[in-house]
FILUM-459109 format. One record per residue (C-alpha): residue in three letters; x, y, z. Coordinates in pm, whole numbers, padded with zeros to 5 digits. Each point is the difference from the previous one (the first is absolute). Last residue first. Example, Ala and Ser with C-alpha at 12.3 -4.5 7.8 and 13.67 -1.06 7.14 Angstrom:
! residues 2
{minu: ser	xx: 01367	yy: -00106	zz: 00714}
{minu: ala	xx: -00137	yy: -00344	zz: 00066}
//
This chain:
! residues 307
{minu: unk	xx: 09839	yy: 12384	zz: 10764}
{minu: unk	xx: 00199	yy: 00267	zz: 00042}
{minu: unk	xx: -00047	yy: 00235	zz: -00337}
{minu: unk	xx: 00286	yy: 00250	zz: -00133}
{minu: unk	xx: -00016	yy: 00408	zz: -00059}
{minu: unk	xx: 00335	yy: 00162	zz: -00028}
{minu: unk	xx: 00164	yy: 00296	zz: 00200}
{minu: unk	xx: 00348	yy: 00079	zz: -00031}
{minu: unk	xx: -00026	yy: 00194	zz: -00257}
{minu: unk	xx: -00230	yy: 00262	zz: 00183}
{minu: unk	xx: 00266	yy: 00053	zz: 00260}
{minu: unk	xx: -00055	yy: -00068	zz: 00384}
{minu: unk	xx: -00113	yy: 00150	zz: 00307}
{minu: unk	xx: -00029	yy: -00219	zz: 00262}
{minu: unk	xx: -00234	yy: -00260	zz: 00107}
{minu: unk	xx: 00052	yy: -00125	zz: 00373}
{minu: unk	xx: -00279	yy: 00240	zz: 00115}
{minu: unk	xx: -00277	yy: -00224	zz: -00165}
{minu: unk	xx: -00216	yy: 00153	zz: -00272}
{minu: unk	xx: 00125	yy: -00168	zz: -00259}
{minu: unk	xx: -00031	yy: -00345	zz: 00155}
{minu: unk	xx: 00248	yy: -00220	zz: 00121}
{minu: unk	xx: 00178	yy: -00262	zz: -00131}
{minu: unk	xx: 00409	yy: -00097	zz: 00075}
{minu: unk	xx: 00203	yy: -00242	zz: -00165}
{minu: unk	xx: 00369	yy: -00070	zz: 00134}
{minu: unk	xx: 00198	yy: -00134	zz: -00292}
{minu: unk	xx: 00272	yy: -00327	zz: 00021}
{minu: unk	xx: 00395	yy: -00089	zz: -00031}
{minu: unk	xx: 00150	yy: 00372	zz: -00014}
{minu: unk	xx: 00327	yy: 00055	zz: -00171}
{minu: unk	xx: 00282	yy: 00023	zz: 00275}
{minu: unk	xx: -00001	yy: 00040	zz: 00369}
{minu: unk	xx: -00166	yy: -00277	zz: 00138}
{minu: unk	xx: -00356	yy: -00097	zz: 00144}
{minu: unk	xx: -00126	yy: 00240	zz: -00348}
{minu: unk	xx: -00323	yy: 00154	zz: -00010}
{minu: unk	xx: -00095	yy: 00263	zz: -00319}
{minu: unk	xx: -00350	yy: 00167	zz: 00012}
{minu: unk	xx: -00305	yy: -00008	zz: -00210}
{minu: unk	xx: -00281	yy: 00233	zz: 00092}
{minu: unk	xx: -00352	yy: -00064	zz: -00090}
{minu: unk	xx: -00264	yy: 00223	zz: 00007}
{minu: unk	xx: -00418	yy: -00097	zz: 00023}
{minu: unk	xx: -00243	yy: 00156	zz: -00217}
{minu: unk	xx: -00407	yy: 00019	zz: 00097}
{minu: unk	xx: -00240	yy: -00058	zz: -00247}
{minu: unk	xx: 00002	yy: -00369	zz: 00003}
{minu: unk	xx: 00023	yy: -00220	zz: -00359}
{minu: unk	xx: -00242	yy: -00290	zz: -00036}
{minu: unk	xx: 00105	yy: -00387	zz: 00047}
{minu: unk	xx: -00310	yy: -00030	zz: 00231}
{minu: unk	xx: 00249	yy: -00019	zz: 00338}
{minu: unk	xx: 00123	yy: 00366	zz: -00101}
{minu: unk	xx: 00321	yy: 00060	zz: -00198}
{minu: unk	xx: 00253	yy: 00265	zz: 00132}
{minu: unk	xx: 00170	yy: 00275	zz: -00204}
{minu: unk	xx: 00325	yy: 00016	zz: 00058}
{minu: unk	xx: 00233	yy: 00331	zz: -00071}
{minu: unk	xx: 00343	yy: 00037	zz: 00119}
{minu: unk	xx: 00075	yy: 00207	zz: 00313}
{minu: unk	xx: 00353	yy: -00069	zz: -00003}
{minu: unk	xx: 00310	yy: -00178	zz: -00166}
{minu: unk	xx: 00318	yy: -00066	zz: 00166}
{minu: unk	xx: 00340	yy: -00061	zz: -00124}
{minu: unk	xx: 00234	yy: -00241	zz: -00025}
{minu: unk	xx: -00017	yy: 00047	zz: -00409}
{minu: unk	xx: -00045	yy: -00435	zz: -00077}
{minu: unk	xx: -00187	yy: -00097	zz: 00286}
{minu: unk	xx: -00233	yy: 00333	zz: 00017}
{minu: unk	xx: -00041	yy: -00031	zz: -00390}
{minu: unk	xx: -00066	yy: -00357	zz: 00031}
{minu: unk	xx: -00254	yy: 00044	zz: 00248}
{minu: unk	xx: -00170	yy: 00265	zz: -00173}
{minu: unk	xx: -00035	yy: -00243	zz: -00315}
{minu: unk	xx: -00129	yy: -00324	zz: 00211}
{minu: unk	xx: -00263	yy: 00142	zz: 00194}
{minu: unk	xx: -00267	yy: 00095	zz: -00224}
{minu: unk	xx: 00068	yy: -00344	zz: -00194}
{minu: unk	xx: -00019	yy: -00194	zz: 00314}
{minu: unk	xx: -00312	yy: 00216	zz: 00113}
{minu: unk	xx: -00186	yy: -00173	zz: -00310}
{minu: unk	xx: 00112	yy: -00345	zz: 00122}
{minu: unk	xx: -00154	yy: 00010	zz: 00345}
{minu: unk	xx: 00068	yy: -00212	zz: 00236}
{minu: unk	xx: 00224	yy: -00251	zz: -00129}
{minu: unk	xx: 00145	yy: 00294	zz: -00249}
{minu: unk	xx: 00139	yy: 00134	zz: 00310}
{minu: unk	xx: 00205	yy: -00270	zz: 00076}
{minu: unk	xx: -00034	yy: -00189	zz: 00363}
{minu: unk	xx: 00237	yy: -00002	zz: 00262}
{minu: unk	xx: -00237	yy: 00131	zz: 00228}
{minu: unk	xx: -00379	yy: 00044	zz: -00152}
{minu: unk	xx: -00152	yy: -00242	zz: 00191}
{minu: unk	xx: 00184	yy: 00140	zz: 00356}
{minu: unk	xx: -00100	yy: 00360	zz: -00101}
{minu: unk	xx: -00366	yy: -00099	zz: -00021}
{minu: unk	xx: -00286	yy: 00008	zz: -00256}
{minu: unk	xx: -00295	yy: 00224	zz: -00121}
{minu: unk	xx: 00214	yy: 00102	zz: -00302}
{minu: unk	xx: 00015	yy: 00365	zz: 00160}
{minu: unk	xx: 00017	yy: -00089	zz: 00324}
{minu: unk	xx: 00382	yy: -00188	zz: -00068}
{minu: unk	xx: 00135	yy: 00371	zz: 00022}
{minu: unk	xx: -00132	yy: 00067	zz: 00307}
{minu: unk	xx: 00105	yy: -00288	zz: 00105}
{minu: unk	xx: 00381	yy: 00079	zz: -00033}
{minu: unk	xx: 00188	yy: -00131	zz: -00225}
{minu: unk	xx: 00369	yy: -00161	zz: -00010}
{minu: unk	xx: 00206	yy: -00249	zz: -00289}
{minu: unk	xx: -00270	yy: 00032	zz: -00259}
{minu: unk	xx: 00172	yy: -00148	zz: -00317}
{minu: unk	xx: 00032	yy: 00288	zz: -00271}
{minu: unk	xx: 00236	yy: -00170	zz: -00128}
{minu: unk	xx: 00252	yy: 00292	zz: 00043}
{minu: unk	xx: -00156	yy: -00072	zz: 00385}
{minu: unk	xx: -00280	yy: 00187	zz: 00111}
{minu: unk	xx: -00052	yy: 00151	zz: 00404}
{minu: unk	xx: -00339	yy: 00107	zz: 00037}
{minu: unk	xx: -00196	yy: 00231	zz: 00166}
{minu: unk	xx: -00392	yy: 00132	zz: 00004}
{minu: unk	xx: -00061	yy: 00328	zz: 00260}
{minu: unk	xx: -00119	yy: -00078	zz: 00364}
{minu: unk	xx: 00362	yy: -00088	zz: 00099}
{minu: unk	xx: 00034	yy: -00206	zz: 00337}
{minu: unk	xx: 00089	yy: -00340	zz: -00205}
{minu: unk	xx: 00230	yy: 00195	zz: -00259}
{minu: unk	xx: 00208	yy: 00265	zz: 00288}
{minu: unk	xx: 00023	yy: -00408	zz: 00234}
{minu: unk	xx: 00127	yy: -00149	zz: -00337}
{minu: unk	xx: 00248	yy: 00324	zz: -00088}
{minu: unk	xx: 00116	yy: -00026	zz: 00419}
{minu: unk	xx: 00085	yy: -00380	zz: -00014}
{minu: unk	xx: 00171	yy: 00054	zz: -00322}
{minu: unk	xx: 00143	yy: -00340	zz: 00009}
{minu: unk	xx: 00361	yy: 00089	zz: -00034}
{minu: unk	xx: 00242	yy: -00334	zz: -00075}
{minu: unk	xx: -00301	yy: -00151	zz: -00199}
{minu: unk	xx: -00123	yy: -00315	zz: 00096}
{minu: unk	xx: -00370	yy: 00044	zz: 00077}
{minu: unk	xx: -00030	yy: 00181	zz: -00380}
{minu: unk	xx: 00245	yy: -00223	zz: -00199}
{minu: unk	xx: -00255	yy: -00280	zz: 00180}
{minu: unk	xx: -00254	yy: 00184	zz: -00162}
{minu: unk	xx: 00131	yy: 00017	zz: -00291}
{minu: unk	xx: 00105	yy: -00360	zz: 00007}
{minu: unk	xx: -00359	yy: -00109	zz: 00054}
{minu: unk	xx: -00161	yy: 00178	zz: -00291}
{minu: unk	xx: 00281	yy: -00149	zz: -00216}
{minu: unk	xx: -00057	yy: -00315	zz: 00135}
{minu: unk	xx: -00398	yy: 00049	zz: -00045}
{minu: unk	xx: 00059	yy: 00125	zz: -00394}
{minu: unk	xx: 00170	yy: -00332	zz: -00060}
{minu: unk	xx: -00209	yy: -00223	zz: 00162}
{minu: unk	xx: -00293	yy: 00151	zz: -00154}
{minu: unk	xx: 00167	yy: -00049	zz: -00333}
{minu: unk	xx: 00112	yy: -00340	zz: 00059}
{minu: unk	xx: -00391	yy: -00081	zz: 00092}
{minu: unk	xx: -00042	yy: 00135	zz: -00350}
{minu: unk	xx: 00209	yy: -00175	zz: -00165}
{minu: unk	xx: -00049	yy: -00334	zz: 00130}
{minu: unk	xx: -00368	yy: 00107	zz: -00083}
{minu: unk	xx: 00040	yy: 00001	zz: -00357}
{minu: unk	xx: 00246	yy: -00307	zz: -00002}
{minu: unk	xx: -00286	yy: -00200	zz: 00165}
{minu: unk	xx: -00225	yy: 00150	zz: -00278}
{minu: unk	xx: 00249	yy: -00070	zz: -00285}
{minu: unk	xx: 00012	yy: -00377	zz: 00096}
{minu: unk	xx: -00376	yy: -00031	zz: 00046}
{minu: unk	xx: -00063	yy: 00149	zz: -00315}
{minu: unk	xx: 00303	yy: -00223	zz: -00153}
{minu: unk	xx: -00192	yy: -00328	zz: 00172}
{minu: unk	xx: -00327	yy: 00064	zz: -00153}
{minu: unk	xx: 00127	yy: 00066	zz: -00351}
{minu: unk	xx: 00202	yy: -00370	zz: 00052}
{minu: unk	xx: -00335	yy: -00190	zz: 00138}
{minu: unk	xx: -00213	yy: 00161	zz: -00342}
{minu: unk	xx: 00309	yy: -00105	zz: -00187}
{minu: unk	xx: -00031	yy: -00377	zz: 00106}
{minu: unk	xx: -00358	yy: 00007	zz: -00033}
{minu: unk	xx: -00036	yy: 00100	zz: -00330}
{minu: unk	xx: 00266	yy: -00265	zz: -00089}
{minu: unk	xx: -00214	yy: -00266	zz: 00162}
{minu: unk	xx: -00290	yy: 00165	zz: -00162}
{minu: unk	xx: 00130	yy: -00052	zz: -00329}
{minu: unk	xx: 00054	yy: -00380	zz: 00036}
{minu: unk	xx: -00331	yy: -00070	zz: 00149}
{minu: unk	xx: -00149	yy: 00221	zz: -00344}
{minu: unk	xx: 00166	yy: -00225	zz: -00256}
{minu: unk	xx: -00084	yy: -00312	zz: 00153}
{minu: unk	xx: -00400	yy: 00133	zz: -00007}
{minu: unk	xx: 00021	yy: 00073	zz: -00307}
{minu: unk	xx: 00198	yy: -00363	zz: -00130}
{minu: unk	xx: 00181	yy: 00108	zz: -00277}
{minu: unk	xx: 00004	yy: -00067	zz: -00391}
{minu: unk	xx: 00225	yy: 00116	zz: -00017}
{minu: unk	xx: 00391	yy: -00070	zz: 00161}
{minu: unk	xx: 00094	yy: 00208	zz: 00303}
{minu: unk	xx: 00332	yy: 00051	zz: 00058}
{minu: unk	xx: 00091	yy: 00099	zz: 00395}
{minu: unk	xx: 00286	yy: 00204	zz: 00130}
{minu: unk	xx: 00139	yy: 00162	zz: -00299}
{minu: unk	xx: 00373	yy: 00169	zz: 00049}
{minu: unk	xx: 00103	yy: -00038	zz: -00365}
{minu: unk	xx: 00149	yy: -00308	zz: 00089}
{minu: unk	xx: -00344	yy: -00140	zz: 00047}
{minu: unk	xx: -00148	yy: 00061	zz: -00275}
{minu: unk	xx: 00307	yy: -00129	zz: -00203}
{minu: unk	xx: -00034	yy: -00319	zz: 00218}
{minu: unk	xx: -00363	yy: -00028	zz: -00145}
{minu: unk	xx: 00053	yy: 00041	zz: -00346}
{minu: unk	xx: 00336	yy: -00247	zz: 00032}
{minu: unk	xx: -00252	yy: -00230	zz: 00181}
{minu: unk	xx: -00256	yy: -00019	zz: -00222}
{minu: unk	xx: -00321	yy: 00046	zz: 00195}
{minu: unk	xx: -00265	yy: 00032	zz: -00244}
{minu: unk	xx: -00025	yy: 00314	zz: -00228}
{minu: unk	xx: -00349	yy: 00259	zz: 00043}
{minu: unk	xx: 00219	yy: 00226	zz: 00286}
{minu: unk	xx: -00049	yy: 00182	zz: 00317}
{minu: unk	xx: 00317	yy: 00097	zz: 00219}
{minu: unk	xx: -00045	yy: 00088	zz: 00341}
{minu: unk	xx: 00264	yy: 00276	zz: 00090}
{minu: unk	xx: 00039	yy: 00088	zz: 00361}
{minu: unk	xx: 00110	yy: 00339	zz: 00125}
{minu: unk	xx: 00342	yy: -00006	zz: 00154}
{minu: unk	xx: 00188	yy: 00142	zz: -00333}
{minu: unk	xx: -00218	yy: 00332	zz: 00001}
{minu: unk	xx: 00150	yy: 00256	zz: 00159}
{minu: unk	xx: 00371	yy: -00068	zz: -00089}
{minu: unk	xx: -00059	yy: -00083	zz: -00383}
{minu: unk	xx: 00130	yy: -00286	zz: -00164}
{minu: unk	xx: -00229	yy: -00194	zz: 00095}
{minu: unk	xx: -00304	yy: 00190	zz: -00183}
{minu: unk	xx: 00271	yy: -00002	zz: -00286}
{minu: unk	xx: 00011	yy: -00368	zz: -00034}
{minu: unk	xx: -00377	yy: -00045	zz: 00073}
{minu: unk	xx: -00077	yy: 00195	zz: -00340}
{minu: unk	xx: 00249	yy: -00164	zz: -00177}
{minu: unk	xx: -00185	yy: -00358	zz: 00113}
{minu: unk	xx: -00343	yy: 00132	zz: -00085}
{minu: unk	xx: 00075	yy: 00135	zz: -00350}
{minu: unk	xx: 00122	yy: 00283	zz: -00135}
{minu: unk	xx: -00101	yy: 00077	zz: -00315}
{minu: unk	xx: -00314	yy: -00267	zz: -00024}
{minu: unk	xx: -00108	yy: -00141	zz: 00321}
{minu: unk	xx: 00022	yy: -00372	zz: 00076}
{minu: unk	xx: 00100	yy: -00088	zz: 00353}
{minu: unk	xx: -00279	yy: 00200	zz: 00151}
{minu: unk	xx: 00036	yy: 00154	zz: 00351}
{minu: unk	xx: -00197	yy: -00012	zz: 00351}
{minu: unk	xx: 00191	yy: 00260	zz: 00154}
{minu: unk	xx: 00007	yy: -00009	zz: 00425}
{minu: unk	xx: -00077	yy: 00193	zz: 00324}
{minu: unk	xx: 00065	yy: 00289	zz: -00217}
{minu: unk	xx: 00149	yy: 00377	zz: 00026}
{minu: unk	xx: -00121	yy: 00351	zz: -00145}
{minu: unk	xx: 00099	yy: 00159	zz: -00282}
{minu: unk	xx: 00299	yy: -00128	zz: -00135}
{minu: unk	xx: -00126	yy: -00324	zz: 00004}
{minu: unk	xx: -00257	yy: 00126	zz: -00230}
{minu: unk	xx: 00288	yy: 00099	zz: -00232}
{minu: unk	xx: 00133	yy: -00312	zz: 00010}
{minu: unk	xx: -00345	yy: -00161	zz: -00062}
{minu: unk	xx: -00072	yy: 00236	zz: -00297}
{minu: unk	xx: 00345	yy: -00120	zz: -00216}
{minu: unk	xx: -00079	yy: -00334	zz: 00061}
{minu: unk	xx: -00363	yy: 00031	zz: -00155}
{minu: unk	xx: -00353	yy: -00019	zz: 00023}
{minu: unk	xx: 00028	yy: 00140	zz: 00362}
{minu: unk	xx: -00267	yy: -00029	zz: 00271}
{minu: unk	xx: -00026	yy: 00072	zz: 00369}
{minu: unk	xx: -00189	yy: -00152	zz: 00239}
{minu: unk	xx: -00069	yy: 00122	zz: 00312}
{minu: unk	xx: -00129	yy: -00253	zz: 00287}
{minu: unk	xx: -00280	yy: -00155	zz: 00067}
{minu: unk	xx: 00085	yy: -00380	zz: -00001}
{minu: unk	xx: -00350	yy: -00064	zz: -00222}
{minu: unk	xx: 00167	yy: 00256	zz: -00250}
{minu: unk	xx: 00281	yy: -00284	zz: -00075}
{minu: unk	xx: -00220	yy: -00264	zz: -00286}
{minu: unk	xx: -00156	yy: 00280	zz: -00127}
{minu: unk	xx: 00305	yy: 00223	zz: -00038}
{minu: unk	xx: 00218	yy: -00306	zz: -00212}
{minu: unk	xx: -00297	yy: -00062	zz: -00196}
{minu: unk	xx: -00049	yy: 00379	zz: -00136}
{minu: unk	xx: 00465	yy: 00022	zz: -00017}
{minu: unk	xx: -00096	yy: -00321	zz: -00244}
{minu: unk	xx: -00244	yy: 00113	zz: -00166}
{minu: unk	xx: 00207	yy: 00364	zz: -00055}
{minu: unk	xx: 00278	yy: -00185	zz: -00189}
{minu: unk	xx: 00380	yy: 00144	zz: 00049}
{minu: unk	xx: -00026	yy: -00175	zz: 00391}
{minu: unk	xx: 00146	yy: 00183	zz: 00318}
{minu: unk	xx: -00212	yy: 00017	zz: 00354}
{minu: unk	xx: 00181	yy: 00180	zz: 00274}
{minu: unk	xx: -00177	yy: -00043	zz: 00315}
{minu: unk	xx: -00007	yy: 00291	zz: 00277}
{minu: unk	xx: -00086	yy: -00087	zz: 00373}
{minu: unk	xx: -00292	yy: 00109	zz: 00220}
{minu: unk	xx: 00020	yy: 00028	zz: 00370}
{minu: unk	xx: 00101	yy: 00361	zz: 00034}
{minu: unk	xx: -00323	yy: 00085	zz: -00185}
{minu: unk	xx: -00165	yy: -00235	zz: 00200}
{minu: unk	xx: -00166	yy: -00338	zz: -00095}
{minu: unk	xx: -00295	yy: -00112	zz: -00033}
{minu: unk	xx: -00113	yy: -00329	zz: 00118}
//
């Protein structure tokens, strides 16, 4: 059976004579995974620094640095001292040669000639083994994926909620501004210096084909990102001066995404419960030719998009 891209494991395969690495690959391809070869020690650690292995099948006997050097400083670097080391080699099983292998962090030492199919169980054992351990990471950094993101819903909807609850509590309600908003045929909104909808009217929620009670306590941005932006300098400037600003340009989009003739105004306007710096802006749209616009200076007039 074939396997996946995210089902396929990398082999190292090390061996100074080319015959060898030839047999080594003929005897593994049947496992269909990736092998990789390296004639040398020098190439495998810089292979290794390339990609990781499920294991290294590596020769004893290499001239320069040989097999046991090589698996010394594979071990002796963080990413790469977990992945198995099978050492190959032509000498018998002498047990210093054999204890060296294995203090150098070797898990199996295989002594030619082999037996293929031997050879091949062994590999796919430690195939397997990684194959389970890449699966489990993907799974681990999914669940921690969407831990996050449920914790930012949560997060946003508590923040949502204690607005609103700032809102019901408050020590003046503003029963007559939210009875002027609900009766007023013209858009309204009350923004926080978060630009956090605290009141608007439905006139105002018409023009993203919505409702006032969806769009209280909610951030701008959530609605419409591009108004954010419009929004967020003269909002400062009211917050931060105390003053109002009026009959500002916007030019509204229409349900295609194209831009409308017509030009609404917006005026910005400074609301405070307290005496003091003002806490929030009034918004106000109405068109140009509507008898609430007044006369106003060319500089304060700039073109911006609602969308």
């Amino acid at each position: 059976m074939t396997r996946s891209e995210t089902e396929t494991a990398s082999i190292l395969l090390v061996d100074d004579i080319p015959a060898n690495l030839v047999a080594l690959e003929a005897i593994l391809v049947p496992l269909g995974q990736r092998l990789v070869l390296a004639r040398s020690g020098r190439e495998a650690l810089a292979a290794l620094l390339q990609q990781d292995f499920a294991c290294i099948l590596l020769d004893v006997q290499m001239p320069g640095m040989d097999g046991f050097e090589t698996a010394r400083l594979i071990k002796g670097r963080e990413r790469t001292r977990h992945v198995p080391i099978l050492f190959i080699t032509a000498f018998s099983g002498e047990d210093s040669l054999v204890q060296r292998g294995y203090a150098q962090g070797a898990v199996d030492y295989i002594v030619k000639p082999f037996n293929p199919d031997m050879l091949r169980t062994k590999v796919a054992v430690f195939v397997d083994l990684y194959l389970q351990s890449q699966h489990l990471r993907r799974h681990e950094g999914l669940l921690r994926d969407r831990e996050r993101e449920v914790m930012g819903r949560e997060a946003e909807e508590r923040l949502r909620t204690a607005a609103l609850d700032e809102l019901q509590l408050a020590p003046e309600p503003l029963v007559l501004t939210d009875a002027l908003m609900a009766a007023a045929p013209v858009p309204m909104a009350i923004l926080s210096p978060e630009l956090r909808v605290l009141r608007v009217n439905d006139a105002w929620a018409q023009l993203w084909e919505t409702s006032a009670a969806i769009l209280s306590g909610r951030r701008v941005s959530e609605v419409s990102p591009v108004l954010a932006q419009d929004l967020e300098v003269p909002v400062s400037q009211v917050l931060s001066s105390g003053r109002p600003l009026t009959d500002l340009h916007l030019v509204p989009a229409q349900r295609d995404g194209t831009r409308g003739k017509a030009r609404l105004l917006a005026s910005y306007f400074p609301l405070s419960a307290r005496e003091g710096a003002p806490s929030a802006v009034g918004v106000l749209l109405h068109s140009e030719s509507s008898e609430l616009t007044q006369p106003s200076h060319p500089e304060a007039h700039h073109s911006r998009s609602v969308h």
